[in-house]
BATILUM-14017 format. One record per atom (N, C-alpha, C): residue in one letter; x, y, z. Coordinates in pm, whole numbers, plus 50000, padded with zeros to 5 digits. Example, Ala and Ser with C-alpha at 12.3 -4.5 7.8 and 13.67 -1.06 7.14 Angstrom:
a513194943150780;a512304955050780;a513204967050780;s512854977550708;s513674989450714;s512905000350787;
END
This chain:
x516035117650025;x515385106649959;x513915110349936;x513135106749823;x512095108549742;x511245094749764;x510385101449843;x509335085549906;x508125087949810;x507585077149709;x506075075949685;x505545062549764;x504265072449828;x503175064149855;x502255060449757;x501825047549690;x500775048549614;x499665036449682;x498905038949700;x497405032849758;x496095033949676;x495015019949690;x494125015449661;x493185014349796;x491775022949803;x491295023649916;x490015025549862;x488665017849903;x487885017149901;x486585023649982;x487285018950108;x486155026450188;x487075035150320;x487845042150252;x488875054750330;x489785048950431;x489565034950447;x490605030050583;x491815030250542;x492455025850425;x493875020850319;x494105035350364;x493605043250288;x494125059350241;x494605062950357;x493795062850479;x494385069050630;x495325060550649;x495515048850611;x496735042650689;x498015043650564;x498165052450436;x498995055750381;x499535068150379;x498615076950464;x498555089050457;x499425087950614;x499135083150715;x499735080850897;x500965074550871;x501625065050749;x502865059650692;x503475075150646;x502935079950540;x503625092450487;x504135101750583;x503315104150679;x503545113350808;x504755110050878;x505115095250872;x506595091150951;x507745090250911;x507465092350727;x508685089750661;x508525106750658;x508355117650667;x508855130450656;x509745126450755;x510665144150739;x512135142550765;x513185131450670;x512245119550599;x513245113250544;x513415122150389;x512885134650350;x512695139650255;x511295139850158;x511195146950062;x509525148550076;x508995132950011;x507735131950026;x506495123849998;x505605124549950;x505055116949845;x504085120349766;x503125111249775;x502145112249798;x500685103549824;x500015100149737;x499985091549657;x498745093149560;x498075077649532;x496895079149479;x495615068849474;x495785063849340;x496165046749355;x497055043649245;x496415046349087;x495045048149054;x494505056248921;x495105067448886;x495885076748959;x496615083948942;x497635091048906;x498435073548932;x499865076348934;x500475075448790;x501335087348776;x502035090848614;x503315086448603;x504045073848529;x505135074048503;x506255080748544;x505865093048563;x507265101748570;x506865106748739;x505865098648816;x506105098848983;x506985089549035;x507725080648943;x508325070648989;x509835076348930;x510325085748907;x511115089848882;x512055096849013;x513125089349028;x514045095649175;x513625090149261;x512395081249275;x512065076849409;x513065068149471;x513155073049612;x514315057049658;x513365052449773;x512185055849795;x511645046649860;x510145046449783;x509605030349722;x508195030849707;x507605021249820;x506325028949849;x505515020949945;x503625018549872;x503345005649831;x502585003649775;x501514993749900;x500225001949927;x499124992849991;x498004993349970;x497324982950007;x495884984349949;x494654972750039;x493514974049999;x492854959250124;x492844949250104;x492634942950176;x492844927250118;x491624922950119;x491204917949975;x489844914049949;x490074901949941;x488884888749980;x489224875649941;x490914868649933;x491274870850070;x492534865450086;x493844873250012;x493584882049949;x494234885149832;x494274899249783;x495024909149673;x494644920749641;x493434922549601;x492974928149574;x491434929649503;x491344928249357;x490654925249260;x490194922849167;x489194931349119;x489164934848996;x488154939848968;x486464938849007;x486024924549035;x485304921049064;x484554918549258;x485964923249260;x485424922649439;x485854942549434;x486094947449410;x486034963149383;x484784966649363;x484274959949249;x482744961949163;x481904956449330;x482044948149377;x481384943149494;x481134952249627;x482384958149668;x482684962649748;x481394979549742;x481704987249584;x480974996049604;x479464990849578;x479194980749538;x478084971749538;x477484972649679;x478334971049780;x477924972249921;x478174982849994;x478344995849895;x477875008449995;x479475015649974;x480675012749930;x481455020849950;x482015030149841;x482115038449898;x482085057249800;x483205055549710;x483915047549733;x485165045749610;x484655043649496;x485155051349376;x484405045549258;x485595044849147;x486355045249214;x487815036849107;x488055023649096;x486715017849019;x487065008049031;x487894995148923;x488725006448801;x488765001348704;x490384996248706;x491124998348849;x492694997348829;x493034994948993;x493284989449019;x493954984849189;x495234981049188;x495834983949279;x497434977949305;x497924964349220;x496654955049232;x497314944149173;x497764943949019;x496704952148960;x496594957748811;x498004967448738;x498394975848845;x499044984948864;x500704977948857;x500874966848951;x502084965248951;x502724954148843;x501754951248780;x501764942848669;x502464950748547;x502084966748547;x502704974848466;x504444983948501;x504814981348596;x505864986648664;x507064983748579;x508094987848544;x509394984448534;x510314979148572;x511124970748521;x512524964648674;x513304976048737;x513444979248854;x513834984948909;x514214975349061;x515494986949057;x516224978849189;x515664986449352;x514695000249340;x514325009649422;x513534999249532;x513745006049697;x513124991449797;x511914997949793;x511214985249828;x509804987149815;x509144981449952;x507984987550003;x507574980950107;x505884982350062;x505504972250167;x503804971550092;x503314968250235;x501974970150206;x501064968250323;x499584969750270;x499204962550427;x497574959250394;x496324965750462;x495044967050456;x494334965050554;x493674955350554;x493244949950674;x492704933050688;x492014937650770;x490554926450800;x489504924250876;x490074919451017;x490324924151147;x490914913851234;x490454902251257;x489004900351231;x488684888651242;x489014877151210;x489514878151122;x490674869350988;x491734870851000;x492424875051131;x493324876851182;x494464861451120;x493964852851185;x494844834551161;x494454830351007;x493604836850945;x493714832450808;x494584837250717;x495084824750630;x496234831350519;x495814845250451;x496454848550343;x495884856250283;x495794871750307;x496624881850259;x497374893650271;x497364899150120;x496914916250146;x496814920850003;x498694926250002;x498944926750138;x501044930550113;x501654917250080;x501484909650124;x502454894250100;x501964894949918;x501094897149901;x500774890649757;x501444901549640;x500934912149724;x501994925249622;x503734926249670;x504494921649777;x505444919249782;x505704909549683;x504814899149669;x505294884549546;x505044891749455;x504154898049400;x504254907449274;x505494913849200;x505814921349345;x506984932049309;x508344923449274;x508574912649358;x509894903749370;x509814895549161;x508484888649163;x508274885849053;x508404891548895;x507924903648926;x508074910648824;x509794921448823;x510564918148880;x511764925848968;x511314944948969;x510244943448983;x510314958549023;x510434968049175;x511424960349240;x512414968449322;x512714954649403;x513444959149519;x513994954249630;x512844950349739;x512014942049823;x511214946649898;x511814940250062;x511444951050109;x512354957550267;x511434953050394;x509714953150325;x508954953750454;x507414954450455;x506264942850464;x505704942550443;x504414945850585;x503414949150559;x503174950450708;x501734948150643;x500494947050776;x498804945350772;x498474953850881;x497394964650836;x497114972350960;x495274966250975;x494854969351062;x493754961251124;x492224969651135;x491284962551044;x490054969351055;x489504962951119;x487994968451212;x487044959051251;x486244948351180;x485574955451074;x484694949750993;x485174952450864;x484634946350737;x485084948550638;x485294961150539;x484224969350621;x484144986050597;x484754995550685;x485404989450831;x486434991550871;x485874992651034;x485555004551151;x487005016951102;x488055009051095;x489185018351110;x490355010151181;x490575008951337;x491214996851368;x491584993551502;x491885006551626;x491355009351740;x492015021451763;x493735016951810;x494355026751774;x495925026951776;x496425021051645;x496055020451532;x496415011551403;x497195031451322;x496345040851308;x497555051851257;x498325050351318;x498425051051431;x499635053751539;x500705044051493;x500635032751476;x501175021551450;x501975024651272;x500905026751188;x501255031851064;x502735042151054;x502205053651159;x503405063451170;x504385056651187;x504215048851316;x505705042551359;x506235034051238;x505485025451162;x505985015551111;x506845026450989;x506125040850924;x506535047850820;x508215056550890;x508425055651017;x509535060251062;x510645048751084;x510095037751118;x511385023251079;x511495021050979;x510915024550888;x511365023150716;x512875034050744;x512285040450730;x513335051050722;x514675044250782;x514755041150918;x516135032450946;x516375021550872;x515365014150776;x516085005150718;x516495006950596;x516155018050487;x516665019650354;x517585030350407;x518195024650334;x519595034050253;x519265041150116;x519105050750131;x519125059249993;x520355056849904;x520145052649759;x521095052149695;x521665063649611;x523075058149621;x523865070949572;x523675077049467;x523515089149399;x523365093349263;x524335096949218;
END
């Protein structure tokens, strides 16, 4: 099975925690990582597992305008013209499972508001795949780092994927 990772990361926390996911789905067959400005039509080709994450800005995926903000306040990302939410708006129907995930502030731990719940409603909405599994990995502050033990957690969560899709038959 043919896993794409595609991620939206601002200030490097997303990317490490898509990159510590990728690391757990090897052995499930290869993986491809890429930063969703990137991604070409024909990477979504054969995939039987997509995993789409990104931060959660203002309760929510990010927007152009909290992107523009974000490097406004210091962070080296400068893609700021296309984010996950932008991205899955263009996708195809497809029946391929999909899992999504976030990074969140812990502080905001009890508040609504998830950049995976909102791109899971994306994906279901627009039927572009199946979605299997949504998860939030945990920054300190809004520039991050991450939580200590949050890769660790990533890996694991990128190796229970694996027990729950079934690769479909070709």
């Amino acid at each position: 099975m043919r896993s794409l990772v595609v991620f939206e990361s601002m200030w490097g926390n997303t990317e490490k925690v898509a990159r510590a996911v990728a690391g757990g789905l090897e052995g499930g067959g290869p993986v491809l990582v890429l930063e969703v400005s990137s991604v070409k039509p024909h990477d979504l080709e054969g995939i039987g597992l997509l995993l789409v994450g990104g931060p959660t800005h203002a309760f929510s995926m990010s927007r152009k305008t909290t992107r523009d903000d974000a490097v406004n306040r210091g962070a080296p990302w400068t893609s700021t013209q296309i984010g996950i939410r932008d991205w899955l708006d263009g996708l195809p129907e497809a029946q391929v499972p999909v899992a999504t995930f976030d990074t969140r502030v812990e502080k905001t731990k009890h508040l609504p508001g998830s950049a995976a719940k909102k791109a899971a409603k994306k994906v279901r909405r627009h039927h572009a795949g199946r979605v299997v599994a949504t998860e939030s990995f945990w920054v300190d502050d809004y520039e991050g780092p991450l939580l200590d033990g949050e890769l660790e957690r990533a890996t694991e969560w990128g190796r229970s994927l694996l027990g729950i899709v079934v690769p479909a038959a070709h």
